[in-house]
N, C-alpha and C positions, 0 to 999 in steps of 0.2 A: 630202430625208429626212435628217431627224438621227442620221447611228451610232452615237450616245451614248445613243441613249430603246434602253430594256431590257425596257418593258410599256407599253403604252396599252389602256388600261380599250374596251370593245367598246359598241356607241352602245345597245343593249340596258340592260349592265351602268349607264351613265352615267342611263338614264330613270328608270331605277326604283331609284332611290339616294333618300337624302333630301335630299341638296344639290339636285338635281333639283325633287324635291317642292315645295322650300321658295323655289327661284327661280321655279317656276310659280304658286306660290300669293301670290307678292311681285310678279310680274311688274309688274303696273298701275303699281307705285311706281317702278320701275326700267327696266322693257323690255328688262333684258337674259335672253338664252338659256340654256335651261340648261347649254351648251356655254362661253358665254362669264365666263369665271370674273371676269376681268380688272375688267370693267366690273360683274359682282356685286358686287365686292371694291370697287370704287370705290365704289359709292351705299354702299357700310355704312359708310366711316371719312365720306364728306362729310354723310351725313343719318342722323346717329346717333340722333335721335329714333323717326322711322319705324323703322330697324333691329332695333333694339332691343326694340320693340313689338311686332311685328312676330314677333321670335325668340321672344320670352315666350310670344305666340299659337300661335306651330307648336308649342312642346316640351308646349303643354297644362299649364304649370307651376299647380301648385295656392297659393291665395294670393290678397292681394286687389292688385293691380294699380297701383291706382293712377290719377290724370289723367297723370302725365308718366313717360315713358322718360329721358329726360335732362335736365339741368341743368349745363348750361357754366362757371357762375359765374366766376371773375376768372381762372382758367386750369386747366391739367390737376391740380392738388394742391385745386382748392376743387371739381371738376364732380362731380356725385352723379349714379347711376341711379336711377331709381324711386324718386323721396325721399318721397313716400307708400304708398311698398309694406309691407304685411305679408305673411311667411312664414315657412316655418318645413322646413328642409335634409331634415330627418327625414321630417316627413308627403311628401317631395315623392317620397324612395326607398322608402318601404315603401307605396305605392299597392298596391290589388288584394291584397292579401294572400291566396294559395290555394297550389294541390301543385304550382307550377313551381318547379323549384332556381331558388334563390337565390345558396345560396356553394358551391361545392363544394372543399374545403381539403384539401390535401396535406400531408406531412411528408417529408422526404427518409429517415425511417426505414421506409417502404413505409403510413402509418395514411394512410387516406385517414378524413375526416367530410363530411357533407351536409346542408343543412339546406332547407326548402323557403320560400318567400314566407310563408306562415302562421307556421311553426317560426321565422324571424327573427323577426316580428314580436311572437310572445308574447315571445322571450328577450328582445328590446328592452325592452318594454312591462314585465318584470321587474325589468330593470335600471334604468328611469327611475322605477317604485316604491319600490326599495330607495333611490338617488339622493334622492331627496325626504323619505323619512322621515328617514335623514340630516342631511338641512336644504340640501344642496345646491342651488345655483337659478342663475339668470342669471346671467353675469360670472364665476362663480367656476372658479376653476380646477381642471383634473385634469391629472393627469400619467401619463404610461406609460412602462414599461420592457418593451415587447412584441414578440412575434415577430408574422410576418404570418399568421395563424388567426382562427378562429370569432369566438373574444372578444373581441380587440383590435377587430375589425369590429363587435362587436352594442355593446360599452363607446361605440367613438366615434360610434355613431347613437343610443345612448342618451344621451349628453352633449350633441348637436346637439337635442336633443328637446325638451330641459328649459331653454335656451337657457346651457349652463355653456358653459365653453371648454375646448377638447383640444389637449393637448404632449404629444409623442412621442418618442422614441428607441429603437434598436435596442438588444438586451442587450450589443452588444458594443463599447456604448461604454468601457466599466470606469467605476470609480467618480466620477474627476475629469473626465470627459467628458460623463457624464449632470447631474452636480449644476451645473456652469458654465452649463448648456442649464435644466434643469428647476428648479433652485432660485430663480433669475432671477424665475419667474414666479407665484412663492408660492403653491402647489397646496396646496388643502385635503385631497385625497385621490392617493394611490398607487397606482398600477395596475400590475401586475408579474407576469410571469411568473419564477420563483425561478432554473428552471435551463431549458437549451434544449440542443437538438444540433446540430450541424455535422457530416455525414459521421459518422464512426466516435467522434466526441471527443462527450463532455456535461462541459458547461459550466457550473458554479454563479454566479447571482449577488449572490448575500446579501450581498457587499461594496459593491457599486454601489449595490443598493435602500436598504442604511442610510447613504452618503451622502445621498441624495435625502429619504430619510426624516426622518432627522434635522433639517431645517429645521424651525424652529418652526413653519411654517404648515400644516403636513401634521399630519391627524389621527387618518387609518385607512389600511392596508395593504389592499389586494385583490388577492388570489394568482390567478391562473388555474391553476388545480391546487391537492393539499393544501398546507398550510402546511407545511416542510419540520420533521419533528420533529429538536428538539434543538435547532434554531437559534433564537438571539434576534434581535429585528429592534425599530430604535428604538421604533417608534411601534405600539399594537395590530394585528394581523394576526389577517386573517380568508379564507378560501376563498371564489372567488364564489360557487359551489354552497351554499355555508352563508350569505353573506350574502342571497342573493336567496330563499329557504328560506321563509318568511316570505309570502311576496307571489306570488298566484297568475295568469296571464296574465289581461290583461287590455285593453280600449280606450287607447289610449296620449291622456295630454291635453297637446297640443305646444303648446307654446311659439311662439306667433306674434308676432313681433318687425320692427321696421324691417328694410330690405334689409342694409342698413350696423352688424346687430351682429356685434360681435365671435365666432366661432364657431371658428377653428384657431390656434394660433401655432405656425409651422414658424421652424428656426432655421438660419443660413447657418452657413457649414463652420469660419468661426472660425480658418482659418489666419493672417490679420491681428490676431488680437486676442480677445476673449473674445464668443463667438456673438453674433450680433442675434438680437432677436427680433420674429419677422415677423408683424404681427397682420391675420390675412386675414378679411373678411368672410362670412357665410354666405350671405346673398344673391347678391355676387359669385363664388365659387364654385361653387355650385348651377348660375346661367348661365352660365357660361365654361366649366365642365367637360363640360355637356350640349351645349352647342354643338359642342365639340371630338368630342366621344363621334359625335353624331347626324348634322353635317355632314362633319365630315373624318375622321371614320374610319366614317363609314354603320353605327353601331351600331344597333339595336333589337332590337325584341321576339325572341326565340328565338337572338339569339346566344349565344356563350359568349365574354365578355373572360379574357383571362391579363397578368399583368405580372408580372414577375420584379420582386421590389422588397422593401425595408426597410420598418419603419414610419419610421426616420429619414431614408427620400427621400421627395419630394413626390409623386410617382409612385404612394404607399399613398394617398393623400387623393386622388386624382385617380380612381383605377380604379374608387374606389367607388362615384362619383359615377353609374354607367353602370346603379345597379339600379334607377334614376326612370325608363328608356328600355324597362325590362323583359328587360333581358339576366343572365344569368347571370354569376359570378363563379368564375373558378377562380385558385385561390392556392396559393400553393406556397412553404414553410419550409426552410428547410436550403441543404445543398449543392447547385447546380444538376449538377453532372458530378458526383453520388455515385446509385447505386455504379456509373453507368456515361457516359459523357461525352453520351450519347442521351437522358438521365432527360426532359426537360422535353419532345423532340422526342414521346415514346411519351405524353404527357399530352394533347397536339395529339390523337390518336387516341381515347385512352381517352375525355376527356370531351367532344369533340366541338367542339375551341377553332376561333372564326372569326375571329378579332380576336386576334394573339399578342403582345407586348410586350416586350422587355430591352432593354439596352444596347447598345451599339457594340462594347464590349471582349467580350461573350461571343459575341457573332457571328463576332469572328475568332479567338476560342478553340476554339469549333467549330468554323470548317476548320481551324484549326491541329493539332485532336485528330483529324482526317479524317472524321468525321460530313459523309455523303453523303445525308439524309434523304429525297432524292427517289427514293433507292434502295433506301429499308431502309422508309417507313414510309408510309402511306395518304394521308394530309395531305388528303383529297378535302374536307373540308369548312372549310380554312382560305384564309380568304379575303384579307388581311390580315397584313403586320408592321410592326409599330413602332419602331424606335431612338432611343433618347435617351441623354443621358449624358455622349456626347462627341461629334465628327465622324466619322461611317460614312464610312470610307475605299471609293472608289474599289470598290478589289478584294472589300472586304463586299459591294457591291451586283452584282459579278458573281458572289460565291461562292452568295447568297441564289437569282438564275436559273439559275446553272446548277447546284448540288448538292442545293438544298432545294425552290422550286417554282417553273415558269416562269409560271406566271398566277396572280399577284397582286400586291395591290399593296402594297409597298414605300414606308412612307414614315417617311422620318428625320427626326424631330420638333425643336424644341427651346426649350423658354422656363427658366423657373429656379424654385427654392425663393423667389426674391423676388416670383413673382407666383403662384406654383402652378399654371401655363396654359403655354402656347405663344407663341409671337411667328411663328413659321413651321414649316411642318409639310407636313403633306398636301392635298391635295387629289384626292377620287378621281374627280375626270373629266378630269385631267389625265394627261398621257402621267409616266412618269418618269423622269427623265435619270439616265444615269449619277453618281453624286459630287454630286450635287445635293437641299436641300430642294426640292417643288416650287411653294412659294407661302408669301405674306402670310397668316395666317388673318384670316377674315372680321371687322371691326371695328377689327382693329388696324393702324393707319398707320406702319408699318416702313418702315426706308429705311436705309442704309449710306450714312455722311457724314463727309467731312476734320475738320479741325482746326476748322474756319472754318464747320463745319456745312453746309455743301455738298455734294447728293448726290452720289454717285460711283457709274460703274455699269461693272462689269468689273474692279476694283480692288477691292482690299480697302479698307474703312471703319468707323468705330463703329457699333454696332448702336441705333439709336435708334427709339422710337416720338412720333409726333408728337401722338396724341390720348389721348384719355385713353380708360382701360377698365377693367373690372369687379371685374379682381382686381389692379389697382394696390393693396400696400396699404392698410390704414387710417393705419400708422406702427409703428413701430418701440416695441415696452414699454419706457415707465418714460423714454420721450424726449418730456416734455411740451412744450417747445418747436418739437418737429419736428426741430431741426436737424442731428443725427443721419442725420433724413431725407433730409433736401433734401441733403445732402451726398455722398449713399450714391447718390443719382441725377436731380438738377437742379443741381448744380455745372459739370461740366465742359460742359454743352449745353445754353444758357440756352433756358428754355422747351419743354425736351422729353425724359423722358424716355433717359436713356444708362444702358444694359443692361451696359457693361460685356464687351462679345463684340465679337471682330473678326469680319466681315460682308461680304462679296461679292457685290453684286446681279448677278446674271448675265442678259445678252441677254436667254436666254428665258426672263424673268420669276421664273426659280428664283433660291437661293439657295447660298449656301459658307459653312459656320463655321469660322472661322479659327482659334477658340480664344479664351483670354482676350484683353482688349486688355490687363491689367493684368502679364498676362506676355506680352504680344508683343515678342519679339525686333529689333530696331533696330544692325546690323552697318553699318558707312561711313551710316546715318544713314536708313537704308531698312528698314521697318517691313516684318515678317516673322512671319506667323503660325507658331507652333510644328505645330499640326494639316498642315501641308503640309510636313515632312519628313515626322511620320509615317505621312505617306500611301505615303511611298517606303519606307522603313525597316522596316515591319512588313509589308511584301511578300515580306521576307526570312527565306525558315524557318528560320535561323540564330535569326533574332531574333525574341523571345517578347512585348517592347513595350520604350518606351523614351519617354526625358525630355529634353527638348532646354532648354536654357534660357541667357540671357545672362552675358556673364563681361565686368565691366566693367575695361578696362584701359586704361591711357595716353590718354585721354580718348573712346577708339573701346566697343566692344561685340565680344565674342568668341562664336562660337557652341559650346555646350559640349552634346555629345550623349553620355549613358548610356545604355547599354543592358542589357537582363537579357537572358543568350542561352537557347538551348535547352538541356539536360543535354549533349547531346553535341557542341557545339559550345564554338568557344575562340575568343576576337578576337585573331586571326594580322593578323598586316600584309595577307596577302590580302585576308580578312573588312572588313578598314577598307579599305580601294581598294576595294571594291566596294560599302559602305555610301556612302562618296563618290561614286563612280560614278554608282551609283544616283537617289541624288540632286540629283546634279550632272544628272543627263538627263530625270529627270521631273520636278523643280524648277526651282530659275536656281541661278547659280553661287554668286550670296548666298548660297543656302540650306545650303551644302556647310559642313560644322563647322569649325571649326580644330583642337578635339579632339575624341578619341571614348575612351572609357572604358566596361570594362564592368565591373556591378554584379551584386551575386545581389538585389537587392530592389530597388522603386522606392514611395516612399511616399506611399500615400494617405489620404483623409478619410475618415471611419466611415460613409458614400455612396457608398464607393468610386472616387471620383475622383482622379488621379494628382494631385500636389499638387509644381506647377512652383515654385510661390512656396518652400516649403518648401529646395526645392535648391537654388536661387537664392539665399535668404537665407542656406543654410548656407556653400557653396563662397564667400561675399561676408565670414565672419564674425560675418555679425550673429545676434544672438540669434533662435531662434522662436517667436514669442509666445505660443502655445497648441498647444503638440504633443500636447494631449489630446483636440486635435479629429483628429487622426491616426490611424490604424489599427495603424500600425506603427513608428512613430517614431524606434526603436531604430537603426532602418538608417541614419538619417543620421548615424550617426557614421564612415559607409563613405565618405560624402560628405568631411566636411571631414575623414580622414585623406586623401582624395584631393588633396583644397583646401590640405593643408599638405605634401604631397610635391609637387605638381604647381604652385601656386600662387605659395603663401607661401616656399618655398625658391629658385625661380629669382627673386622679385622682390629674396629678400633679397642 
């Protein structure tokens, strides 16, 4: 018996799942059990035709099919799915249209709004009216500057409808964050919420929208809310309420398209350089997010999905995806600890959430804030959680059994804004290991590999996929050669896919995210995931999170660890012996810093990701090439005053 497994799903729970279903219903093709995930997982990466078919068949996906599921052609950048298929994103989520909620949307100021399967679909079918008289249509682009609500939801299923394309950002890019991302991709129409809340602060953004706005290609403003009197704004502004005015609900006529049109552009975090832009298919999306939704997290009919999320993480284009299954949507704007560190835990109850979703870093702000939820609150009907984001340390997966709920299943997900999907995640008929993802998701041929491209298993390695899949890009905007592409992820690992993640296949078939490879740590010449101090280091309730990153000197690498502490805590000589310590006994002795410093801030990407490159570059001198993809930017000037007391004075 392994002391590390913390839940194993009950042979009950495992039958009557749809990963179940869908291995019984595939059986003939396959022969494997619905127990034996292993041997699932193999027939889908080796016989991606059948698989594939197969999947389309189970999700019931509306559309015309097709003769083939695959096409190989001359490697992973030429292979197409369903290169005869038509469909269409939109008709596939607003199926059955009648009185079950649809979205049910929160605000962190206490407004809750609701709308039903029917009520979506007129607001849709309004918005793809106004859209078209317009003159909007295929190809063309929208833009948004939105918070995660009603609108922003019914805008981007109306754009998937009509086959336009959707960019996204959160309002609190500011002005040269949003325009670097959305200007890029020459939007004929604006989509904006004016001002937003956070906790007790409202926030305007009339400065941001008229960068964006001001691009010649943009032609009309669309307010979610009134148009703020007194203000002027580049281009015409209009309220949706007023533009949709006009146009009364109606039959929605979609847009039925090849699998492979263009339908989202999500934008990477742009601390290297000025954003990519990621052009994802709507076909590919559509099946890779129901698959995730239906197999590895057993979503359908009568759930209630949550994720805590921005529209500028991939995560808002992912959840959505779950109302083609017939699940519900609960959403939630604002502060997640406003006005109380419990807020999101009491929504678990209120709307009846089975399927919960956040980050890594709020799971251990919640035990860090002492939120005991298995003490304080009903939880009876969730079944389910999610993390992404970053590596769920260890002690998150003991805090989730033992303070919040000891029967469910736990599973720590994680793929990128570069495919919009997973590469490894859950699996619910698997047991789950402590500090571990528990599997490959189905289709995708994952592996963690040396230098030389050789598996490696118990080691850390690059996180590569060997086959090709659904939501591989199409390529990168406005990189008509590709090479942009090829570079960003068939350079370093010919012929396959490299993700960019340091990767740990472990024994029992789970996995370890080690963090970037692109900031993995290398001290006497031995590669060192950053994610594996702070697995030790944020054990410590001294310490509130922290930034580990390399210091190159005299031809070696230094290990330089900040930390942000608590309010009442000071980094005493003690506090650092016991940071070391610590590390030094649940890590290797590589992993032990050379320095340790502490900071009041550590800076992240408007995704909220800690942003190791960022410290890295500063404490090194070099310029950072896009601190507007930053959240906070400002702080590293705490940095390289560190860098020139601590650095640059003793070299000199």
């Amino acid at each position: 018996m392994n002391s590390n497994i913390l839940w194993t799903p009950s042979p009950q729970r495992i039958g009557q799942g749809a990963l179940a279903r869908f291995c019984r219903d595939t059986a003939a093709l396959h022969g494997a059990g619905p127990q034996d995930y292993a041997a699932l997982h193999e027939w889908s990466v080796r016989q991606p035709e059948p698989f594939w078919s197969a999947l389309w068949d189970f999700l019931g996906l509306i559309g015309n099919k097709g003769d083939t599921a695959f096409d190989p052609g001359t490697g992973l950048r030429d292979a197409r799915f369903f290169p005869g298929a038509r469909l269409n994103y939109t008709e596939n989520l607003l199926r059955e249209p009648d009185d079950r909620r649809a979205i049910i949307a929160h605000r962190d100021d206490g407004t809750t709004r609701c709308v039903t399967r029917r009520e979506l679909a007129d607001n849709v079918s309004r918005i793809t009216a106004a859209l078209r008289a317009h003159g909007i249509g295929p190809g063309d682009r929208i833009a948004g500057i939105v918070t995660n609500d009603l609108e922003s939801i019914q805008f981007y299923l109306a754009s998937a409808a009509i086959g336009a394309i959707w960019a996204s950002c959160s309002p609190d890019f500011g002005p040269a964050g949003a325009s670097d991302r959305l200007n890029q991709v020459a939007p004929r129409l604006l989509v904006a919420t004016p001002s937003y809340r956070y906790g007790d602060k409202h926030i305007d953004i009339a400065d941001t929208m008229n960068a964006v706005a001001s691009a010649p290609s943009v032609e009309k403003i669309i307010t979610f809310g009134p148009v703020p009197a007194g203000q002027t704004f580049a281009k015409p502004a209009i309220s949706l309420d007023a533009w949709i005015a006009p146009f009364a609900p109606s039959e929605i006529e979609y847009h039925r398209a090849p699998f492979d049109t263009p339908m989202v552009i999500l934008f990477s975090s742009g601390t290297t350089g000025k954003p990519k832009c990621i052009v994802h298919r709507a076909g590919g999306l559509l099946l890779q997010h129901l698959k995730e939704h239906a197999l590895h997290c057993d979503i359908g009919e009568g759930d209630v999905l949550f994720y805590f999320t921005t529209c500028g993480w991939m995560m808002w284009n992912w959840q959505i995806s779950a109302l083609a299954l017939g699940a519900t949507l609960s959403t939630y704007d604002g502060n997640p600890f406003y006005p109380e560190p419990a807020r999101l835990m009491d929504l678990i109850d209120v709307d009846g959430i089975t399927v919960f979703g956040t980050s890594a870093k709020y799971i251990d702000a919640l035990q860090k804030a002492g939120v005991r939820p298995a003490q304080s609150h009903d939880l009876s009907r969730l079944r389910a959680i999610l993390s992404t984001g970053s590596p769920l340390l260890p002690a998150s997966f003991d805090y989730v059994y033992r303070d919040v709920k000891s029967d469910v299943h736990l599973a720590s997900i994680s793929g990128g804004t570069d495919i919009c999907a997973c590469f490894v995640g859950g699996v619910p008929s698997l047991p789950v290991v402590r500090g571990e993802l528990q599997g490959p998701m189905l289709g995708l041929d994952v592996d963690a590999v040396d230098a030389q491209t050789r598996p490696v298993t118990g080691e850390p390695g690059e996180l590569v996929c060997r086959n090709a899949h659904p939501t591989m890009p199409l390529g990168f905007w406005q990189d008509e050669t590709g090479e942009r592409y090829r570079d960003a992820y068939f350079s370093q690992h010919e012929g396959v896919w490299s993700h960019g993640d340091f990767i740990e296949r472990r024994p029992s078939g789970g996995f370890i995210i080690h963090g970037r490879s692109d900031t993995t740590l290398n001290p006497g010449g031995v590669r060192i995931g950053t994610s594996e101090i702070y697995r030790q280091v944020e054990t410590l309730d001294q310490v509130v999170e922290a930034v580990a990153v390399g210091l190159d000197r005299d031809g070696d690498q230094q290990v330089v660890l900040f930390v942000r502490l608590a309010p009442d805590a000071q980094l005493t000589d003690e506090l650092v012996a016991t940071i070391r310590q610590r590390i030094r006994k649940g890590a290797t002795p590589r992993h032990v810093p050379a320095m340790i410093a502490a900071v009041s801030d550590i800076p992240r990407t408007r995704s909220g990701k800690i942003s190791e490159i960022a410290v890295r570059d500063t404490i090194h001198g070099r310029p950072i090439k896009n601190t507007t993809a930053l959240a906070n930017a400002s702080c590293l000037e705490e940095y390289a005053r560190w860098a020139r007391e601590n650095v640059t004075a003793k070299e000199a």
